[in-house]
Residue, then its C-alpha position, 0 to 999 in steps of 0.5 A: x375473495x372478492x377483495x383479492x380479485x379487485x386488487x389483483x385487477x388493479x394491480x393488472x390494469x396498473x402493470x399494463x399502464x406501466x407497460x405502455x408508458x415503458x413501449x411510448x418511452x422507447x419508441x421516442x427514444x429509439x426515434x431520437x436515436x435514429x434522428x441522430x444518427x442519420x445526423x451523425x452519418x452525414x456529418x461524418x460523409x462531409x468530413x470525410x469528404x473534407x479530410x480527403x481533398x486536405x490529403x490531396x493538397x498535402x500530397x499535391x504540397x510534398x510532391x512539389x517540395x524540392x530538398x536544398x542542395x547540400x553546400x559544398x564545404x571543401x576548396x576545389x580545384x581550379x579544373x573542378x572550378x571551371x567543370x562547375x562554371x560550365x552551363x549545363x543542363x539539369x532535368x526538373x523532376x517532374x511531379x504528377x499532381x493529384x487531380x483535385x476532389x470535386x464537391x458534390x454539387x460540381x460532380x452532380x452538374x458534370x453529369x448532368x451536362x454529359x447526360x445533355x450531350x446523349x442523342x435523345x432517340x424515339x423510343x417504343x412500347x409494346x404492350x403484352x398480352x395477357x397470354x402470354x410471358x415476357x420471354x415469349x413477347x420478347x422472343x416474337x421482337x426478337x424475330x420481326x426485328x432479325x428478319x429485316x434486319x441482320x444486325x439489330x442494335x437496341x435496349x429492351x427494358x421490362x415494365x410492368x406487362x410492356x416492353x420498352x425497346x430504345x434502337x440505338x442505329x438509325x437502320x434499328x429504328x426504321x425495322x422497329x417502327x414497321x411492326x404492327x400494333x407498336x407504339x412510338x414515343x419520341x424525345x421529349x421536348x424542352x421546356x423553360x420556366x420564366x420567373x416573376x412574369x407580370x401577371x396581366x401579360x397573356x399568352x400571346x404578348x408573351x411570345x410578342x415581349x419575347x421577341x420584340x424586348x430582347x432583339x439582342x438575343x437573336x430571337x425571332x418570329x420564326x423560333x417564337x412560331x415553334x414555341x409553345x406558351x403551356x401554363x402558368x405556376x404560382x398563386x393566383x392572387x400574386x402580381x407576378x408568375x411563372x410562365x411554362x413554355x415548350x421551346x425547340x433546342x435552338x430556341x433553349x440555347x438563346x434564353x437559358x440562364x438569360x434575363x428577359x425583358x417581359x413588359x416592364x419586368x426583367x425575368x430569369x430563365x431557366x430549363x424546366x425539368x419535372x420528375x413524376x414520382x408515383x404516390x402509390x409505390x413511390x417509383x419514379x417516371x410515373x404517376x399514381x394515375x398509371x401505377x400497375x401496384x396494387x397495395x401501396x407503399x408508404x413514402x414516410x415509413x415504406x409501410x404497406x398502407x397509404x402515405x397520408x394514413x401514417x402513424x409514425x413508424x419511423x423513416x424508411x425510403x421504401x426505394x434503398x431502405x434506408x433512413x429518410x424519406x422516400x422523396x428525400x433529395x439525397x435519394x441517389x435514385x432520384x439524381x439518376x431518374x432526372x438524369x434518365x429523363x434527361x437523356x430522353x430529352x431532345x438537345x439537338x440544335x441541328 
């Protein structure tokens, strides 16, 4: 009896060993098939993308392709002779010719330039009470603002337990910042990167080489007075870095995508633009620091559990769902969120 038992063990401890080889199998394989056919997805977006502009310029080949006349094989007539030597006119058929399909980066820099175009406005944040819901706190706006002004014009966002109001007329702005216990947070200031500065150049012979190694840029003492040297990037142990520093926008319209003269170096110069992405629910705009979610959310697998304690679920954005990363660059959320803090950002050289 005791025999049966033994094997009847053995037997179960094999069969589960079995059973778990069998699950790790399929799990790999159901990984390597997932892999694959995000691979596959985006292969097929750029032939897609590509089939489509092959279209457009056969259509555009066709639409401009003129048949020949036909020649005429009978003798004319000395009339018809002289009705055909006649000057006339003839009307050129007009062909519209299909507008020509914009690659991905060139669409994603179009509206980059037409968000820097958006009048950035102060914007307000009103904080709610514990007591008291959304649609009350909104309600009680609603009426501060209406009774100094008859034709309020403003968006209202929802965040967390605040309200966010954007006026979008200068009379709108004035009525909201009279209200009591409101908080005004004004555009956000540009910010350029300096690359590959020499790393003995401190933050005052920054602002000097500025403006006394590029005169041909029209910089000048009083632009470099409303400048702002913040921080420096890269390693510290690097003969070269990379130098943060706040500028007004007419400042931003002398240096970008210039080459400056720093010390004996020549640097490039470029618009700095940061977009917080929180470590804790993975939304972007925000840091860790000032998330109101309680349980996380994983930035590999969108689990509920903290991204460094992963196990390897598999990919999932915990934004859209879908098969990558959720601070992966072909999130369509991140592309609108730098957008967004674009429009907040002050471009107005006047």
């Amino acid at each position: 009896m005791l025999d049966k038992i033994n094997r009847l063990r053995t037997a179960a401890q094999t069969m589960a060993l079995e059973n778990s080889r069998l699950a790790g199998e399929l799990k790999g394989k159901d990984e390597a098939l997932q892999q694959s056919l995000t691979v596959f997805i985006e292969k097929l977006d750029m032939k897609n993308v590509e089939a489509s502009g092959l279209r457009v310029e056969l259509d555009a080949l066709k639409a401009t392709t003129v048949a020949p006349s036909p020649a005429l094989t009978q003798q004319s007539s000395y009339a018809d002779m002289a009705a055909n030597t006649a000057p006339r006119t003839t009307a050129v058929p007009k062909t519209a010719s299909a507008p020509p399909v914009k690659s991905k980066k060139t669409a994603e820099r179009d509206q980059i330039n037409k968000s820097r175009k958006v009048k950035a406005t102060s914007r307000f944040v009103i904080e709610i009470p514990q007591n008291m819901s959304v649609v009350n706190a909104k309600a009680g706006v609603w009426h501060a603002v209406k009774a100094k002004c008859s034709n309020p014009k403003a968006k209202t966002i929802v965040s967390g337990k605040s309200l966010v109001i954007i006026p979008d007329d200068a009379n709108t702005l004035e009525v909201i910042r009279g209200i009591d216990n409101i908080i005004e947070i004004g555009p956000k200031k540009l910010g350029v990167i300096i690359y590959d500065v020499d790393g003995g150049i401190c933050k005052d012979e920054l602002t000097e080489c500025l403006v006394a190694q590029n005169a041909e840029l029209g910089i000048t003492a009083e632009d470099m007075g409303n400048s702002m040297p913040l921080h420096k990037l890269g390693p510290r142990s690097s003969d070269v870095v990379h130098w943060i520093m706040e500028v007004p926008p007419s400042v931003l319209a002398k240096i970008e995508n210039k080459s400056l003269y720093m010390g004996m170096t020549r640097c490039r110069c470029k618009l700095h633009s940061t977009l917080p992405q929180c470590y804790n629910c993975q939304q972007f705009g925000h840091t860790s620091a000032r998330c109101e979610q309680k349980t996380p959310s994983c930035r590999n697998c969108a689990g509920a559990h903290d991204s460094r304690a992963c196990k390897d679920y598999g990919v999932k954005c915990e934004n859209c769902k879908g098969p990558h990363k959720a601070s992966s660059a072909i999130f369509k959320a991140r592309g609108q969120a730098a957008r967004s803090l674009i429009r907040r950002t002050d471009f107005r050289t006047q």
